[in-house]
NURO-141205 format. One line per field, with one value per residue (C-alpha): residue in one letter; chain; z, x, y; residue number from 1. Coordinates in nm, 3 decimals. Last residue first. Layout:
<nodes>
aa <- [A,...]
ch <- [A,...]
w <- [Z,...]
u <- [X,...]
v <- [Y,...]
i <- [NUM,...]
</nodes>
This chain:
<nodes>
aa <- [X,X,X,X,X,X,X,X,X,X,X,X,X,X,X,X,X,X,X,X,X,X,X,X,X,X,X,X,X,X,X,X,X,X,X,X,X,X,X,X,X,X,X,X,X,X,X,X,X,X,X,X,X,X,X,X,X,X,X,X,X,X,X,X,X,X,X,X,X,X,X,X,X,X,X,X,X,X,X,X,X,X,X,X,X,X,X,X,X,X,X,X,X,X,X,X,X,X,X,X,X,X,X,X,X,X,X,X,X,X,X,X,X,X,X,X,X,X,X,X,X,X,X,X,X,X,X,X,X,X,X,X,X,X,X,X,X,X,X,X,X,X,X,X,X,X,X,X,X,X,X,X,X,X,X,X,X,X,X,X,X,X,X,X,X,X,X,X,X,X,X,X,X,X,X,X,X,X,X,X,X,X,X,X,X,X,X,X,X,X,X,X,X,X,X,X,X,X,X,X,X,X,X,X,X,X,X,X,X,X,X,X,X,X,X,X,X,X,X,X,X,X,X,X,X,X,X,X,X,X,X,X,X,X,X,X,X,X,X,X,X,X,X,X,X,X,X,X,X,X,X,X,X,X,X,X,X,X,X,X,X,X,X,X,X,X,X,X,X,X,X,X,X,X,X,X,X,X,X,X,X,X,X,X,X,X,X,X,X,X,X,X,X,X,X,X,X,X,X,X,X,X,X,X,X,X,X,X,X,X,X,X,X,X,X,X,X,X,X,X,X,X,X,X,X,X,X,X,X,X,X,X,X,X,X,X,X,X,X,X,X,X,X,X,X,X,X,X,X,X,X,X,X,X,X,X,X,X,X,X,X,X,X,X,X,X,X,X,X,X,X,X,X,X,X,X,X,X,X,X,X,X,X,X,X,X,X,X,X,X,X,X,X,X,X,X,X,X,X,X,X,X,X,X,X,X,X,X,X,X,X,X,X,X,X,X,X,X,X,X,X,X,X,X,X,X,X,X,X,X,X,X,X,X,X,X,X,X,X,X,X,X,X,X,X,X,X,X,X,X,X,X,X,X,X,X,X,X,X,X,X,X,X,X,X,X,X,X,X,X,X,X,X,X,X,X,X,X,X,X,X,X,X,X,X,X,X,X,X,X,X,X,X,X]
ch <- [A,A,A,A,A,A,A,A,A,A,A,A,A,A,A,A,A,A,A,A,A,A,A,A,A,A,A,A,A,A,A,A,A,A,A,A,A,A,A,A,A,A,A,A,A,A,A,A,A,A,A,A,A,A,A,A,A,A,A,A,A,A,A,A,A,A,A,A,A,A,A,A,A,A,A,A,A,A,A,A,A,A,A,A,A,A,A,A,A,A,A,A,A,A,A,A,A,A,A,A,A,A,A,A,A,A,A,A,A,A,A,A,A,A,A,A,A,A,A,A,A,A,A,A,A,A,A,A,A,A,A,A,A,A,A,A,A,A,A,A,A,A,A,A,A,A,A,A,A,A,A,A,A,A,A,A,A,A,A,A,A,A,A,A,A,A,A,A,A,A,A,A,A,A,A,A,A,A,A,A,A,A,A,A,A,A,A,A,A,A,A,A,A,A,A,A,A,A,A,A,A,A,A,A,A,A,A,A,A,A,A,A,A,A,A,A,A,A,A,A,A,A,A,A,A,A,A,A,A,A,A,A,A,A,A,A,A,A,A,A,A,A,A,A,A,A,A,A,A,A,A,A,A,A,A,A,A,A,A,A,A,A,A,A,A,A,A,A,A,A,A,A,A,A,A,A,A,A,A,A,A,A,A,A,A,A,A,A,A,A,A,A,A,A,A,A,A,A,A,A,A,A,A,A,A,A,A,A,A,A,A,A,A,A,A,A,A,A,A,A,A,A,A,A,A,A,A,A,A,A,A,A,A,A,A,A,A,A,A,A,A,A,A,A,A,A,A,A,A,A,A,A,A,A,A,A,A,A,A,A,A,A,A,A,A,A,A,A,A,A,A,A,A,A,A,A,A,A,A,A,A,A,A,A,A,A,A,A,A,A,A,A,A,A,A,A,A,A,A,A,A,A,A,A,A,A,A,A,A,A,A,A,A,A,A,A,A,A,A,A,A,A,A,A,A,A,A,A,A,A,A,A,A,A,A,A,A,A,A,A,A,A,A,A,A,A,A,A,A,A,A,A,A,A,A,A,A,A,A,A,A,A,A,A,A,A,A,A,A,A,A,A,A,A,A,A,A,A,A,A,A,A,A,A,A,A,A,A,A,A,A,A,A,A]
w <- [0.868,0.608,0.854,0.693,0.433,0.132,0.385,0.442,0.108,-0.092,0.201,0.162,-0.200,-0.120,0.061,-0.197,-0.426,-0.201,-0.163,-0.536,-0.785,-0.948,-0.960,-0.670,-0.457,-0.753,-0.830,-1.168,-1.482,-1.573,-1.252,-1.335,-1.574,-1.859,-2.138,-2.407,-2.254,-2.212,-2.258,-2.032,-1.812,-1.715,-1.650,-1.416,-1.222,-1.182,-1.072,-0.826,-0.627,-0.675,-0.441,-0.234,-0.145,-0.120,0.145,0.321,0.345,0.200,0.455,0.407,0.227,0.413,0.138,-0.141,-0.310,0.029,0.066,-0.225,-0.479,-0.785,-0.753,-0.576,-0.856,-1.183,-0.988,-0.924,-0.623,-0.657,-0.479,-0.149,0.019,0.316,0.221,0.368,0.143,-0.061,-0.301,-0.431,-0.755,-0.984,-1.354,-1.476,-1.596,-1.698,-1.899,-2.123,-2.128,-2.307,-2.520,-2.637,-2.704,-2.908,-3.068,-3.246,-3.093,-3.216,-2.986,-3.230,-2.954,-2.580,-2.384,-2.018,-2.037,-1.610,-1.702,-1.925,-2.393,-2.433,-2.818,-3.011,-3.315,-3.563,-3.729,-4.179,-4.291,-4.260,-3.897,-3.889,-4.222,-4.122,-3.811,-3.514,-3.374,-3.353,-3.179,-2.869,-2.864,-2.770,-2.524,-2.372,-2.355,-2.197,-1.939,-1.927,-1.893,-2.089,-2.405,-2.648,-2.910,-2.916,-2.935,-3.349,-3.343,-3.214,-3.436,-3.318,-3.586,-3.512,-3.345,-3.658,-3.560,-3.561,-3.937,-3.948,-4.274,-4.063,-4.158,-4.009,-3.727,-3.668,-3.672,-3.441,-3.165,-3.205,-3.075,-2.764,-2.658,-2.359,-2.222,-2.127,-1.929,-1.779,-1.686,-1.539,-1.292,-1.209,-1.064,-0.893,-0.735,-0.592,-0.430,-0.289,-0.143,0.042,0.094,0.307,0.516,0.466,0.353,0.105,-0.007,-0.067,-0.314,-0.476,-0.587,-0.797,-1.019,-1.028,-1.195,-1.419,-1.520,-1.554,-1.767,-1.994,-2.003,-2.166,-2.374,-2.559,-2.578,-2.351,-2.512,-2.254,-2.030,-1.691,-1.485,-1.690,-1.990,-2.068,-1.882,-1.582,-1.574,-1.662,-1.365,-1.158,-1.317,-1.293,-0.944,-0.869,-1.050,-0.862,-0.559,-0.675,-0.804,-0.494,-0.536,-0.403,-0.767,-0.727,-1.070,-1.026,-0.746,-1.010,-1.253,-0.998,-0.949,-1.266,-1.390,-1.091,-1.188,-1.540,-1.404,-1.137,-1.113,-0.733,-0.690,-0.918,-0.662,-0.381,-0.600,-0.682,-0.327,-0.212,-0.485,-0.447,-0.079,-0.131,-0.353,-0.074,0.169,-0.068,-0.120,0.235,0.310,0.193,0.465,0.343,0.317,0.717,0.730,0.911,0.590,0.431,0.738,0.707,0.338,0.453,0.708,0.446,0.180,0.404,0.506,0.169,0.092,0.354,0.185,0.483,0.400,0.372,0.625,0.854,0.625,0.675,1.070,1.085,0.885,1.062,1.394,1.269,1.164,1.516,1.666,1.441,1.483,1.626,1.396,1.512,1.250,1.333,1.403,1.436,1.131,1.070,1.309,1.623,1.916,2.159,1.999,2.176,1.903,1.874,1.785,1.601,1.622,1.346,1.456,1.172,1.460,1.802,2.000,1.697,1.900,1.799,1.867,2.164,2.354,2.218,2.314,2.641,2.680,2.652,2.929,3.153,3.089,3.167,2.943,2.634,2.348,2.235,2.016,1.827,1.487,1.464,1.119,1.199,1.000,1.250,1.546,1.850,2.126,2.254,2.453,2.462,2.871,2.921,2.710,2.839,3.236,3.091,2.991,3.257,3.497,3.308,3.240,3.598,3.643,3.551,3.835,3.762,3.717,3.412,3.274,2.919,2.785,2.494,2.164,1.834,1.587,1.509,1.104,1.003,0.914,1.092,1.327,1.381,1.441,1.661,1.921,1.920,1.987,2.212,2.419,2.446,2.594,2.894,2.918,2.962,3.179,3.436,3.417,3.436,3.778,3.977,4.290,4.548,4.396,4.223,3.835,3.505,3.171,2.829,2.545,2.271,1.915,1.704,1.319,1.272,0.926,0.838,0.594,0.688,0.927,1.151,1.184,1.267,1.043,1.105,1.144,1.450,1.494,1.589,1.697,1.891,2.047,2.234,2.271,2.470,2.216,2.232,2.390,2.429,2.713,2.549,2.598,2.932,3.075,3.396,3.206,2.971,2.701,2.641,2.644,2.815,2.944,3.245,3.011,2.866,2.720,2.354,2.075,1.769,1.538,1.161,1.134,0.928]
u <- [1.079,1.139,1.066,0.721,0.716,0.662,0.396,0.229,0.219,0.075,-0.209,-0.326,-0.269,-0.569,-0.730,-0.710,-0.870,-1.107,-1.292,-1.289,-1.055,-0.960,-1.337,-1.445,-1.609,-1.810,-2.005,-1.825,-2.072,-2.255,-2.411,-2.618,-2.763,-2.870,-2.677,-2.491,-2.161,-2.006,-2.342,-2.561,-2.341,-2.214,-2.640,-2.663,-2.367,-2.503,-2.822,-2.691,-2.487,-2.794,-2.983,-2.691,-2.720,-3.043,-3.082,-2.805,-3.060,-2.917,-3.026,-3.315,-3.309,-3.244,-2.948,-2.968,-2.647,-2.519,-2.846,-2.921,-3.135,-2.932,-2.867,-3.190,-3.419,-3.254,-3.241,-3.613,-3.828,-4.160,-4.482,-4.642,-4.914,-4.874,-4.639,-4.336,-4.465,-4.105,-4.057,-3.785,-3.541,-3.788,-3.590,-3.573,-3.174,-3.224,-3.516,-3.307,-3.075,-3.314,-3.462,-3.070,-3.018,-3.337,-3.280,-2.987,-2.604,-2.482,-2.204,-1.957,-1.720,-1.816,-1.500,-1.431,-1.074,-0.996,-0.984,-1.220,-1.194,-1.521,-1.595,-1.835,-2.091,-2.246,-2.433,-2.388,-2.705,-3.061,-3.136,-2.911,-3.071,-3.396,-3.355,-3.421,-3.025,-3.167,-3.468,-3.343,-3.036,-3.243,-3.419,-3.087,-2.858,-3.208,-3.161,-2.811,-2.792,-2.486,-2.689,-2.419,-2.418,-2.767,-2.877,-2.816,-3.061,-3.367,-3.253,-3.133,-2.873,-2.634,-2.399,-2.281,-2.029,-2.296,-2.345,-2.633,-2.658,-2.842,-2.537,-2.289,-2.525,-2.482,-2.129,-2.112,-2.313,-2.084,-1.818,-1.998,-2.054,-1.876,-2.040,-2.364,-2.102,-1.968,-2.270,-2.385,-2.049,-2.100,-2.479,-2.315,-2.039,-2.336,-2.529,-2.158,-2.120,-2.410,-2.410,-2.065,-2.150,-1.724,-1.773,-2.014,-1.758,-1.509,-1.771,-1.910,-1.494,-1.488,-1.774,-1.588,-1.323,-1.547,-1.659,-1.328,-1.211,-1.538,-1.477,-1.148,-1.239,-1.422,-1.138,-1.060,-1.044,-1.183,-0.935,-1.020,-0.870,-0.655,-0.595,-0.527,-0.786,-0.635,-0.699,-0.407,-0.222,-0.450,-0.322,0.059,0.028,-0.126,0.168,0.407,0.263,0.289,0.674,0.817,0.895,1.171,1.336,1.162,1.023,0.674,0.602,0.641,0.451,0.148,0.216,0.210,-0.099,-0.266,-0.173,-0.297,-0.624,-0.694,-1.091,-1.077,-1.059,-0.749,-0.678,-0.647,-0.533,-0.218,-0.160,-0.172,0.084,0.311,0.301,0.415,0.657,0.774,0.757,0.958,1.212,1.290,1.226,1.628,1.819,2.103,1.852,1.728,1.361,1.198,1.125,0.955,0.766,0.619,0.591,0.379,0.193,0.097,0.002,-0.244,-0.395,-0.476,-0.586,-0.860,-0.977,-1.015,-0.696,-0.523,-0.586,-0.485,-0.128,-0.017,-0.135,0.102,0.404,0.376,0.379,0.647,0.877,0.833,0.935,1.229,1.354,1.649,1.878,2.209,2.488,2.835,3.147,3.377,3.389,3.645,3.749,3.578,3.597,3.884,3.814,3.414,3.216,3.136,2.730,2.591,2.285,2.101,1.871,1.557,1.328,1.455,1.119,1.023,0.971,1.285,1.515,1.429,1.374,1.703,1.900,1.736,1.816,2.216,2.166,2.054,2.260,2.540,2.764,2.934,2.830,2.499,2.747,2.435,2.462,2.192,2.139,1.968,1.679,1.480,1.716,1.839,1.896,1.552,1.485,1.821,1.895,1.542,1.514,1.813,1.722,1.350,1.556,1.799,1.545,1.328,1.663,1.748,2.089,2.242,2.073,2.008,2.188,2.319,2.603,2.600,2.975,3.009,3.251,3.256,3.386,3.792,3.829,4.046,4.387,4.418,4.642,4.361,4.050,4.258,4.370,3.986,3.826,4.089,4.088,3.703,3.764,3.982,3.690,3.429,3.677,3.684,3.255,3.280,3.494,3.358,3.212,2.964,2.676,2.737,2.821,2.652,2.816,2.684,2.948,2.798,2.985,2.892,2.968,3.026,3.209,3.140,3.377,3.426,3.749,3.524,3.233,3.459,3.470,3.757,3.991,3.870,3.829,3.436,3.313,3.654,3.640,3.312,3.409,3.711,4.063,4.189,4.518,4.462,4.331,4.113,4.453,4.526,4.144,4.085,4.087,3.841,3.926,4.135,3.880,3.663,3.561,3.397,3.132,3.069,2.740,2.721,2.578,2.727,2.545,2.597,2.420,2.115]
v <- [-0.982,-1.207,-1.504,-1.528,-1.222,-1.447,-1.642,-1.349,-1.176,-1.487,-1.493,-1.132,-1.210,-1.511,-1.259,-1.007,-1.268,-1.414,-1.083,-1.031,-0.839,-1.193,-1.280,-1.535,-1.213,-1.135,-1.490,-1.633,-1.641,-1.983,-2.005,-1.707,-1.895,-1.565,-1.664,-1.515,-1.560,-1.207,-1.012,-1.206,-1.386,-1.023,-0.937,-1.208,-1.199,-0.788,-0.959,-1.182,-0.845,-0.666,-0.910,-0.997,-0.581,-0.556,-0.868,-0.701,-0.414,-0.031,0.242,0.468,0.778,1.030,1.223,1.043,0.942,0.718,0.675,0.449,0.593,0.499,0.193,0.073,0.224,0.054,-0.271,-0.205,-0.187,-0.332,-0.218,-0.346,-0.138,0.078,0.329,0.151,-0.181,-0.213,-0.515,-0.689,-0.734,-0.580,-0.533,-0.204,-0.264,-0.636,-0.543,-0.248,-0.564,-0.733,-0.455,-0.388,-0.773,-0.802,-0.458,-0.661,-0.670,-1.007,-1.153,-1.287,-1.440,-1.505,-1.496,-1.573,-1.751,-1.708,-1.349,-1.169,-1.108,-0.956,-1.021,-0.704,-0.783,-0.600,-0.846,-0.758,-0.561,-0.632,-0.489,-0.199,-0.030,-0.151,0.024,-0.211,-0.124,0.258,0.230,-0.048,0.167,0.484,0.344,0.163,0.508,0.711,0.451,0.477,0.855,0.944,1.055,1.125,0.934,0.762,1.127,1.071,0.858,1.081,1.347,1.649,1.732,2.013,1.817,1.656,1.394,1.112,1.196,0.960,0.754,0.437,0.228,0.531,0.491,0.130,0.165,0.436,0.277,-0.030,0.214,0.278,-0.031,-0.028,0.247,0.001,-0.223,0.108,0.227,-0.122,-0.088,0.228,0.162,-0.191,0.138,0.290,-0.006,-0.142,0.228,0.201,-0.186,-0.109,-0.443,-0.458,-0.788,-0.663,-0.373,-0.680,-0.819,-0.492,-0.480,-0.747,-0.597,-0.299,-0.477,-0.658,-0.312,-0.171,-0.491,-0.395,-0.029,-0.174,-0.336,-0.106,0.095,0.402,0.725,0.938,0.964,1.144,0.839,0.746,0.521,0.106,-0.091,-0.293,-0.653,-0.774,-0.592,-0.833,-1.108,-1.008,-0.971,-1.301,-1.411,-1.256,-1.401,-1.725,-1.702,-1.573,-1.172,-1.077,-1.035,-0.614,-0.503,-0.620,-0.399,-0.059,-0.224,-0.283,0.112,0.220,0.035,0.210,0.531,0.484,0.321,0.614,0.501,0.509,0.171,0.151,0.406,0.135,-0.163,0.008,0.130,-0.204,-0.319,-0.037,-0.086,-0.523,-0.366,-0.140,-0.486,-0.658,-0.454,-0.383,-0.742,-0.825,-0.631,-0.460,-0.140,-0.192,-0.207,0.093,0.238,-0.107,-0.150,0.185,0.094,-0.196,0.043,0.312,0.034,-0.136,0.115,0.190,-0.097,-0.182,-0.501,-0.661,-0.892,-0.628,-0.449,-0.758,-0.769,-0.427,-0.419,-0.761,-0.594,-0.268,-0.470,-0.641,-0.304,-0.197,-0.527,-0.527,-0.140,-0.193,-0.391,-0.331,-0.217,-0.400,-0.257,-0.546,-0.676,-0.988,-1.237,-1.115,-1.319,-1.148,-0.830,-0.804,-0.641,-0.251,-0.212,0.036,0.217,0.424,0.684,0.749,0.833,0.873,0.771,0.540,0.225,0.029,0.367,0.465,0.158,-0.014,0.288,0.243,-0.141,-0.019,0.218,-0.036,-0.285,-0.064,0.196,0.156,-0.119,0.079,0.348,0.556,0.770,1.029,1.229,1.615,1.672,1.797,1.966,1.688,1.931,2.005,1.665,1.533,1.535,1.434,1.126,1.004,1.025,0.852,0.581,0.528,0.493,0.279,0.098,0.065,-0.043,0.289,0.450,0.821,1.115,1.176,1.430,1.507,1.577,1.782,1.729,1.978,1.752,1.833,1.820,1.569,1.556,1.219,1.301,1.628,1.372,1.104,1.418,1.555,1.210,1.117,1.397,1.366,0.978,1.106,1.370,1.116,0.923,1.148,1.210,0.769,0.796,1.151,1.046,1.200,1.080,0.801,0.890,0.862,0.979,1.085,1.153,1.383,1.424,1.725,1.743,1.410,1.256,0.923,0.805,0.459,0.521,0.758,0.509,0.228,-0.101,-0.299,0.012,0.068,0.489,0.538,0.239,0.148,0.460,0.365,-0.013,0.057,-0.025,0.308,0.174,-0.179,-0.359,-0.654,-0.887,-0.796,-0.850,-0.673,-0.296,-0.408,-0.180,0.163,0.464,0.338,-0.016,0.116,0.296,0.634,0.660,0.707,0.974,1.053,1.330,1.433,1.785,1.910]
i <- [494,493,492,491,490,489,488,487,486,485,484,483,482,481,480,479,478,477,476,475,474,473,472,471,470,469,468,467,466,465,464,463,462,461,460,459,458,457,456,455,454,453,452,451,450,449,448,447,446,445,444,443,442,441,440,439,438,437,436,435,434,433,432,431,430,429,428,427,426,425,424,423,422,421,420,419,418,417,416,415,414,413,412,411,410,409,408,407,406,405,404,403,402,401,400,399,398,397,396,395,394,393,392,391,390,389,388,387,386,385,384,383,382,381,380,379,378,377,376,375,374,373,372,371,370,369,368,367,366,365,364,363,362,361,360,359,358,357,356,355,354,353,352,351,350,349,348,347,346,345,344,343,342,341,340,339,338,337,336,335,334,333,332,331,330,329,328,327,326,325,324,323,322,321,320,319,318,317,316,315,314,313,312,311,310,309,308,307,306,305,304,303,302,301,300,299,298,297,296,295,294,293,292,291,290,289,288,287,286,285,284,283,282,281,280,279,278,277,276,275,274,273,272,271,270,269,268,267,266,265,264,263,262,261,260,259,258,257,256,255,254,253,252,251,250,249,248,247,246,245,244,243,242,241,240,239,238,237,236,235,234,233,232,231,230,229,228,227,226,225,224,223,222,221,220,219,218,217,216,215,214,213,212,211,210,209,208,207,206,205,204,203,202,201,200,199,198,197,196,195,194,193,192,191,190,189,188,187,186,185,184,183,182,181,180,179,178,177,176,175,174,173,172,171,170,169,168,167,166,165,164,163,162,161,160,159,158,157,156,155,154,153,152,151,150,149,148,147,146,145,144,143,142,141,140,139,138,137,136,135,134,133,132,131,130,129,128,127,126,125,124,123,122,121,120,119,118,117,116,115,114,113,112,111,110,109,108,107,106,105,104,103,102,101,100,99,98,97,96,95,94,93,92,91,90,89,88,87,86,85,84,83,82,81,80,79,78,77,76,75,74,73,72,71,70,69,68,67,66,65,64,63,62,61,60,59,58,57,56,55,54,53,52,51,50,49,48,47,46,45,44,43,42,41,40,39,38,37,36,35,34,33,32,31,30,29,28,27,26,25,24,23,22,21,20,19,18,17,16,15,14,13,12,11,10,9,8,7,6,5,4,3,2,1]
</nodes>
């Protein structure tokens, strides 16, 4: 890896304008200037270069700018060893091509580096020597990723600058926009991992003294957060929505938002099997959120199986209660050895099986005459049904709500009733040629998942009474409201 300068040799090197007496200064041209002016050069702010590469373009026939190329390599070497410093290897790069056409110029400059620039290698650019034309291709190359990672710099006019004059110039705004805009669009359709690679594509191509950087790689964290939250990664996610929270470019809505969805992320990981009661719950109402973006998306496959997650995990949820009402029953439910019908309560995973054996168990005199067991669900947007009594009532109920007919299928000829139980877990998308999932399917299971959460957080079965999916804080609207949030805090950010 190797320090690099690159610049075209202009008219106004090595000593300035040469038809303006007070520009014309020895080493005062606007190539040496950005290396050796005290007010900011390269050279005098520690910047060491290993090789230094001075392009020049003739007329045919003549030999001006290749003349001054070498009166400007002299310089380079003679300023390097006053200075006690060691002497960069210099090379002059002649061009031919006209230095007035910047397609021209561009395509001349593209040839004469292709090979020499080695990965890894750190590329400093003057843009202030040379034409028009060969200051629009530094531009070219560097705002659309051609030179990756190049930094130019700019070397003021003397008769106007009061302070600086070697400046850093911001090449890579139309680039960093169009990561910006594809950032925000995926977004807002719930593609979220695309939307995290372009916003920390942004955030890269962002200038560090720029304030957006932070932003836009908290704006990633965020994205990326929500992504692999979707995944079932809680811990990671948790990490990452703490990771955007810590940047101060955050206006005060959209860190809220933030901090909401971060409050709905279950303590754990992804393969952890301690999580609470509450939060399999906060997973389940995050999946829940989620079946509304898939529906957007018209991805009812992957909406059907996620809806069959999202009842496990409600089920799950109880799982300590199970306990309780064993322990009442006398059931060791640590004792493996026992077969007993009640004692599978604890470790059947299938929910169906799960619901049987609950319905059983909770009518046990034992269960049934003793002190309620009861469980509170504690959701956003103050959701919270407290003392919910689990009897054999509530298991047989929502034993109902799992086999319940949601519509009908007559492929065979006559019509028979398709289950909520059936369409979750057949869907193609687990079924290999089964037949794809109906938008009718899909708003059907979405109204009976709103049925079954208004169910066991509220203790009733309106519908109405329970927030429809995409309205949740992990909804459709949600991300589109953050979608929203992150556009206008970026809105003349970038």
């Amino acid at each position: 890896m190797a320090n690099v300068f690159l610049s075209v040799v202009g008219h106004s090197d090595p000593d300035g304008n040469p038809r303006s007496e007070a520009a014309l200064k020895p080493d005062n041209g606007p190539l040496l200037a950005t290396l050796f002016d005290p007010r900011g050069g390269l050279v005098c702010e520690g910047i060491r270069f290993d090789r230094v590469w001075l392009l020049c373009c003739d007329v045919p026939g003549k030999s001006e700018m290749f003349d001054k190329a070498n009166q400007v390599k002299g310089r380079i070497e003679e300023l390097h060893a006053e200075s006690g410093l060691e002497v960069p290897r210099c090379e002059i790069l002649r061009l031919q091509c006209d230095p007035s056409d910047i397609e021209n110029c561009l395509d001349a400059v593209q040839a004469t580096l292709e090979g020499r620039l080695r990965t890894g290698d750190q590329v400093h650019i003057g843009m202030s020597s040379g034409s028009i034309g060969f200051q629009a291709a530094w531009y070219e190359l560097t705002s659309w990723g051609i030179l990756p990672g190049a930094t130019c710099w700019r070397a003021l006019n003397p008769l106007y600058v009061k302070g600086r004059r070697v400046v850093r110039q911001d090449t890579t705004r139309h680039l960093r926009q169009q990561y910006v805009e594809r950032g925000l669009d995926s977004l807002s359709t719930d593609h979220l991992y695309d939307a995290s690679v372009s916003f920390r594509a942004a955030s890269l191509a962002t200038p560090e003294a720029q304030g957006p950087s932070s932003l836009l790689m908290s704006l990633s964290n965020a994205a990326y957060a929500l992504h692999v939250w979707d995944s079932g990664d809680w811990r990671a996610a948790r990490q990452k929505l703490q990771a955007a929270l810590r940047t101060r470019s955050f206006p005060t809505e959209l860190r809220d938002h933030v901090i909401l969805l971060l409050s709905l992320v279950p303590e754990g990981g992804r393969k952890d099997e301690r999580l609470t009661n509450q939060g399999l719950m906060k997973s389940a109402y995050a999946v829940y959120g989620s079946l509304s973006r898939k529906f957007y998306q018209r991805d009812y496959e992957n909406l059907a199986t996620r809806a069959r997650s999202c009842f496990e995990r409600i089920v799950k949820s109880y799982h300590s209660a199970h306990g309780e009402a064993l322990r009442r029953i006398g059931v060791d439910v640590f004792d493996r050895e026992d077969s007993r019908p009640e004692k599978a309560l604890w470790w059947a995973n299938e929910v169906g099986n799960i619901l049987s054996l609950a319905k059983d168990v909770y009518a046990h005199p034992s269960v049934a005459v003793g002190e309620r067991i009861t469980r509170k669900w504690t959701l956003p947007e103050n959701v919270e049904r407290t003392d919910v009594p689990l009897t054999a009532g509530f298991w047989s109920r929502l034993h109902e709500l799992y086999f319940e007919p949601l519509c009908s299928d007559d492929r065979d000829g006559h019509e028979r009733p398709v289950t909520f139980a059936e369409l979750v877990n057949n869907s193609a998308e687990l079924h290999f040629g089964r037949p794809p999932m109906e938008r009718e399917q899909a708003q059907k299971i979405l109204g009976h998942l709103r049925k079954v959460f208004a169910f066991v957080a509220l203790g009733t079965e309106n519908p109405e009474s329970f927030s429809a999916s995409e309205d949740t804080p992990y909804g459709h609207h949600s991300f589109r409201r953050l979608s929203q949030l992150a556009k206008s805090a970026l809105r003349g950010a970038t």
